[in-house]
C-alpha positions in Angstrom: 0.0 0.0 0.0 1.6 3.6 -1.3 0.6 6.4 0.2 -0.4 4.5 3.0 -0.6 7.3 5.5 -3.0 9.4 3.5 -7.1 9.0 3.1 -7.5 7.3 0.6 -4.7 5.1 1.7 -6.0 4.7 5.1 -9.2 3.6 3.6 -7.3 0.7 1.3 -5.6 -0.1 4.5 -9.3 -0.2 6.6 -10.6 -2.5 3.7 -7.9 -4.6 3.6 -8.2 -6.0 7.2 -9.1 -9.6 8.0 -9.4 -9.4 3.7 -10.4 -12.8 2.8 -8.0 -12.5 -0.9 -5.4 -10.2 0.5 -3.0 -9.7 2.8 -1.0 -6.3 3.3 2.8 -7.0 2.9 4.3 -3.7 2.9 3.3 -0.1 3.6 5.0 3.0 1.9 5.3 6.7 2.1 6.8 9.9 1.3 10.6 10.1 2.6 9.4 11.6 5.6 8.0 8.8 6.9 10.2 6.5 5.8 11.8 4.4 8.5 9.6 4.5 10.7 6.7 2.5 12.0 3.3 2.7 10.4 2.0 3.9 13.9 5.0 6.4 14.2 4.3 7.7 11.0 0.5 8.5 11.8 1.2 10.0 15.1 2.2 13.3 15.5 5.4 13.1 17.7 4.4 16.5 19.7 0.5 16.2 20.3 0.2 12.2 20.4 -2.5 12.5 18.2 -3.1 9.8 16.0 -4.1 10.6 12.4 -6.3 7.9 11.2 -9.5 9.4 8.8 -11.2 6.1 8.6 -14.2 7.3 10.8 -15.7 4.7 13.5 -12.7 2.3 12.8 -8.7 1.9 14.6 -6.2 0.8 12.3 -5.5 -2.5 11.4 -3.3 -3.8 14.7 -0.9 -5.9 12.1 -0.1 -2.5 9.9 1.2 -0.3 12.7 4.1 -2.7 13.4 5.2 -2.3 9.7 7.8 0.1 8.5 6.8 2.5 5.9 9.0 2.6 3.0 10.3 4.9 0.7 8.0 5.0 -2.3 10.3 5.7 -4.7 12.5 2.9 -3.4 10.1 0.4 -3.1 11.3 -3.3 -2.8 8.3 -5.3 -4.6 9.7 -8.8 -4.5 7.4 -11.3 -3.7 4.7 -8.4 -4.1 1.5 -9.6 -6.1 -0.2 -6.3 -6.1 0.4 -2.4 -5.7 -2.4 0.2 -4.5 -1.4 3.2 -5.0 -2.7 6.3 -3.7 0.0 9.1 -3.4 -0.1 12.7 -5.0 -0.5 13.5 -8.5 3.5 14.1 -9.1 4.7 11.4 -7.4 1.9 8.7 -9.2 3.2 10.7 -12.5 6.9 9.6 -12.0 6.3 6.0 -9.7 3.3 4.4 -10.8 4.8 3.1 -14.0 7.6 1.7 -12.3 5.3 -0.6 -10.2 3.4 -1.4 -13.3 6.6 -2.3 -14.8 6.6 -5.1 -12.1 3.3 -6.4 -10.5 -0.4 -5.4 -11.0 -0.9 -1.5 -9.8 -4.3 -0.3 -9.2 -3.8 3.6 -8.7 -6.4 6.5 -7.1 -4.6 9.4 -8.6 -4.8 11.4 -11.4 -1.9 11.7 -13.8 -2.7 8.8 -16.2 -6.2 8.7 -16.2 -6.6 10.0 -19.6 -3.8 7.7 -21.1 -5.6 5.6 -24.1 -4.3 2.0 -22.9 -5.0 3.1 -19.7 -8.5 1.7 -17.9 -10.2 4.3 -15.8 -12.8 1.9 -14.0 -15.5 1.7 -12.3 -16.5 -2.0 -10.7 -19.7 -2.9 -12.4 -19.6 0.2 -14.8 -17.1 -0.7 -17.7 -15.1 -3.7 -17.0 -15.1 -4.0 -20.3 -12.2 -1.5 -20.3 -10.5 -4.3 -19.0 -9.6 -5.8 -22.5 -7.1 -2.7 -22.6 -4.6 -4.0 -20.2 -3.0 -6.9 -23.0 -2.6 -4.0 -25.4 -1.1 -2.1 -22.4 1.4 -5.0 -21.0 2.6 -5.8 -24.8 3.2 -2.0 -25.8 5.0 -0.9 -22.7 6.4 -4.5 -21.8 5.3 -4.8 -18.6 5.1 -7.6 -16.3 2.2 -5.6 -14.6 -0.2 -3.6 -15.6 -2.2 0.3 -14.4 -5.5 0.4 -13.6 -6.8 3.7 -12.5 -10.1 4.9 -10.3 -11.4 8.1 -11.7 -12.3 11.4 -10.2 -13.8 11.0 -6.8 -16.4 13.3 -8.3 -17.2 11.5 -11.5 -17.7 8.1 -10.0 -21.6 8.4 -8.5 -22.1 10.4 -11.6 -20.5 7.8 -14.0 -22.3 5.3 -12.2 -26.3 6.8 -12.8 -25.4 7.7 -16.1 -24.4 4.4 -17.1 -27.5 3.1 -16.0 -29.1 5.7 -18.1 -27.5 5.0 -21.4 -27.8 1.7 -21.5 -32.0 1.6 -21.5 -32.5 4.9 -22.4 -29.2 6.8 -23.9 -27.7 10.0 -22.5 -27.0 13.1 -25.1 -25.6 15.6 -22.3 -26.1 16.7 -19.1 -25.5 19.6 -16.5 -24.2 19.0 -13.6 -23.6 21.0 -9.6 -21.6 19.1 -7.0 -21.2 20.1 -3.1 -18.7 17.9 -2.5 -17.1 16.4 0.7 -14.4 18.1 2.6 -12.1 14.9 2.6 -11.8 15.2 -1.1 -9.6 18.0 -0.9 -7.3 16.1 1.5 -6.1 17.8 4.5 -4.5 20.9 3.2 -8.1 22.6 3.4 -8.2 25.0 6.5 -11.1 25.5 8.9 -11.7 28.9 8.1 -12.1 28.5 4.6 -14.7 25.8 5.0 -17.0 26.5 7.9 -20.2 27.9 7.5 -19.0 28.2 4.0 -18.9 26.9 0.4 -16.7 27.0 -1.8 -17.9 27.9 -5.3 -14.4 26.7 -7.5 -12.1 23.6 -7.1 -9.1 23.7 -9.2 -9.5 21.6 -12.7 -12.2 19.8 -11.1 -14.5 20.6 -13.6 -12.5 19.8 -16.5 -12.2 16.2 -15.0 -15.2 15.2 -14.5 -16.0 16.4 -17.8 -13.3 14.6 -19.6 -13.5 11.4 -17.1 -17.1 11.1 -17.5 -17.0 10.8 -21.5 -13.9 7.9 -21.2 -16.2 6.2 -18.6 -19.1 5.9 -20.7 -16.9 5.3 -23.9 -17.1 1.7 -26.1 -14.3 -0.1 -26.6 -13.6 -0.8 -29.9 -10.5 -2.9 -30.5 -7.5 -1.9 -29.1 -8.9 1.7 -27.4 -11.8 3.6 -26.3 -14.3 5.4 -28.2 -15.1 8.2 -25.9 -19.0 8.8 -25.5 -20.3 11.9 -27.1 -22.0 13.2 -24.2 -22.2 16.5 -23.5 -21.3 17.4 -19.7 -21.8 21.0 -18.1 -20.0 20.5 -14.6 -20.1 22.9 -11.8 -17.9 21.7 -9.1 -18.2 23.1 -5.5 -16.7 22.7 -1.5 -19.3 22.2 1.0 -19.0 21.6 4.6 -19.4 18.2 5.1 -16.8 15.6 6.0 -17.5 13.1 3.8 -20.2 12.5 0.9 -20.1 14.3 -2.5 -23.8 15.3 -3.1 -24.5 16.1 -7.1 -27.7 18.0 -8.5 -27.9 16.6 -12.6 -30.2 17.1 -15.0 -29.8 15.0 -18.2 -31.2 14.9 -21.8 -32.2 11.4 -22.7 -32.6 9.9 -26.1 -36.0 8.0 -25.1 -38.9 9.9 -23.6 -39.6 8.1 -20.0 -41.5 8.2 -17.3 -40.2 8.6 -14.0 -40.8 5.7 -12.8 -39.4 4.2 -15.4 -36.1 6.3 -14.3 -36.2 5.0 -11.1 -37.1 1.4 -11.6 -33.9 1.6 -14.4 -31.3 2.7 -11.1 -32.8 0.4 -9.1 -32.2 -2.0 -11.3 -28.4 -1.1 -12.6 -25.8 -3.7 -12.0 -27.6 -6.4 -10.2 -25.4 -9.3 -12.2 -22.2 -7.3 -10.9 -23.1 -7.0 -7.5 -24.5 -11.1 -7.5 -20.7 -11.7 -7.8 -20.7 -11.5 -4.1 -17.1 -9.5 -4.0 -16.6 -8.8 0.0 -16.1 -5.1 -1.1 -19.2 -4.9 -3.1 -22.9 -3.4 -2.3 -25.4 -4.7 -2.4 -27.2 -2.1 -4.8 -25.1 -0.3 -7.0 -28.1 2.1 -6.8 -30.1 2.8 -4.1 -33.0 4.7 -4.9 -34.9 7.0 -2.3 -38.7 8.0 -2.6 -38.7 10.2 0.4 -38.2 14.1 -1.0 -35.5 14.3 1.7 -33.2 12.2 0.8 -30.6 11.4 0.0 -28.7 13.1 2.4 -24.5 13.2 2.9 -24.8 12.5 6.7 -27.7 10.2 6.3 -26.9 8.2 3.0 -22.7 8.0 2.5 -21.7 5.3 4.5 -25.0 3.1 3.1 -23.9 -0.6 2.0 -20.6 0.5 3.4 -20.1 3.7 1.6 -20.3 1.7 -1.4 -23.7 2.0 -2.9 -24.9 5.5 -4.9 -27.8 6.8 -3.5 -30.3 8.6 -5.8 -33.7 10.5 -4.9 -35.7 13.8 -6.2 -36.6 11.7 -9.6 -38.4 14.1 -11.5 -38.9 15.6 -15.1 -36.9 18.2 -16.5 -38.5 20.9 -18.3 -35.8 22.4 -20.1 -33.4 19.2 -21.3 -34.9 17.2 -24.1 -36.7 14.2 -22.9 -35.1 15.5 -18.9 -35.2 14.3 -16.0 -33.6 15.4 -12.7 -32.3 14.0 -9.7 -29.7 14.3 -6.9 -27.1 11.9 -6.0 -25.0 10.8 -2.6 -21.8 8.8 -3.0 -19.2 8.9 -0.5 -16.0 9.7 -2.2 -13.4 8.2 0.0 -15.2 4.6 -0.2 -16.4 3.7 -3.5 -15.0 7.0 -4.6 -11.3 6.1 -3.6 -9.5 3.3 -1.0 -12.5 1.2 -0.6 -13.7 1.5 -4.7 -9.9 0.3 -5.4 -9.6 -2.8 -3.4 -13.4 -3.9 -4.9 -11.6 -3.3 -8.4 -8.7 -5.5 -7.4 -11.3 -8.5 -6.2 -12.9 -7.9 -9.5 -9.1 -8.6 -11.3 -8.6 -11.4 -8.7 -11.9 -13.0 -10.1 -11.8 -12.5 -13.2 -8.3 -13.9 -13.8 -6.4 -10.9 -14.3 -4.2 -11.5 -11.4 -3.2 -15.4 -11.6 
């Protein structure tokens, strides 16, 4: 586990424990932490404090005796798989060299967009998957790269999928009040409370870009990105955890709304009859009650795994629109916890024998 000491890490780590496939064999940081125990590392040396963000949970006993490594100098012998969650400069500059040697599965952002690259979703487009022999032969890699997408995009990826596929998606619009935990922990207090922020740096642009590779068709060797049109307005709320997203979306096929809803509650169900321990058990869960869903009250749902979905209701301006809001909690399924259900997914369909 890279990044080990960060959220997204953490969470990994938190999903990892007791893992019935898995077992944690090493633990790796910055240089900073490097040396030390995985307990020293998360504990400030002044205060005491202990700096573990999986909420409700202690760290995994077995992982705070191991020393963090240097993740640039990372010894992967007798490693059979890399998570990686570390900043977008270092993942630019490391996360090849770990695909160069074992199965990576990466949270960041610098090679999302690459064309062999797979951004996935579990249960979305695992066709994307087909990519990774074009990726291994090209680059000549034992391993292979598999990356999550935005945080942001992944709820949204995940309704619109179910969209498409009965009832086809032309474009969309888009506001997010998204989670304080997705800006990591260099937001300050000030800034936040009893506040929101109305811009977050290129996250726009992602989602927008992400969301069209998500929904794209592979076709041979690469993907067709999907023509959608997606108007994204990306903003910082104050709440911990949970990205909540207003979208209104133009549909090919007139439908009612129940229809809508009976087309979420149905998305995904031969994924999540897998039975993967990470995996909900609704990709979609869909809310009748006008007040939901709500961040506090619907993110950690099926484990933080499931998107919840409520306010189903016609659009009068899109063609064929309909509205609704969306709760996904972007540090589960949106980061640590999505990746390890991505790696079961590889486990069972072969991809890591």
């Amino acid at each position: 586990m890279v990044g080990a000491t960060g959220i997204a890490g953490q969470q990994v780590l938190n999903a990892l424990e007791d893992h019935p496939f898995f077992e944690v064999a090493a633990v790796a940081a910055s240089e900073r932490s490097a040396g030390k125990s995985f307990e020293e590392a998360i504990t400030d040396a002044e205060s005491g404090i202990r700096r573990w963000y999986v909420s409700g949970t202690e760290p995994p006993a077995r992982t705070l005796a191991l020393t963090v490594q240097d993740a640039r100098r990372l010894k992967l012998e007798g490693v059979a798989l890399v998570f990686a969650a570390v900043e977008s400069e270092a993942a630019r500059e490391i996360e090849p060299l770990y695909a160069a040697k074992a199965p990576t599965i990466s949270t960041a952002r610098p090679h999302r967009t690459e064309p062999d690259v797979p951004l996935l979703i579990p249960g979305v487009n695992l066709d994307h998957l087909e990519l990774l022999a074009e990726q291994r032969k090209r680059r000549k890699w034992n391993g292979f790269l598999v990356t999550l997408p935005n945080c942001t995009a992944t709820g949204l990826a995940i309704t619109l999928k179910a969209l498409d596929e009965r009832l086809g998606v032309e474009a969309l619009v888009v506001t997010t009040m998204q989670g304080i935990s997705g800006a990591g922990r260099d937001l300050a207090a000030l800034d936040i409370v009893e506040n929101i922020i109305p811009y977050i740096a290129r996250e726009e642009e992602r989602v927008e870009i992400e969301t069209r590779k998500i929904l794209g068709r592979l076709s041979g060797t690469k993907i067709v990105e999907h023509p959608v049109t997606v108007s994204a307005t990306c903003t910082r709320a104050g709440v911990l955890a949970g990205h909540t997203e207003a979208v209104a979306v133009a549909l090919a096929k007139s439908s009612s709304i129940e229809a809508v809803a009976e087309t979420f509650d149905r998305f995904g169900a031969e994924f999540t009859a897998l039975g993967l321990p990470s995996s909900p058990k609704r990709m979609i869960t869909v809310h009748h009650d006008p007040s939901r869903p709500q961040p506090r009250l619907d993110r950690d749902a099926d484990g933080g795994m499931t998107t919840s979905v409520g306010r189903i209701r016609p659009d009068p301006v899109m063609r064929n629109g309909v509205r609704y809001l969306l709760v996904t909690h972007n540090a589960r399924m949106g980061a640590g916890k999505g990746a390890v259900l991505a790696a079961e997914y590889l486990k069972h369909a072969g991809y890591l024998d």
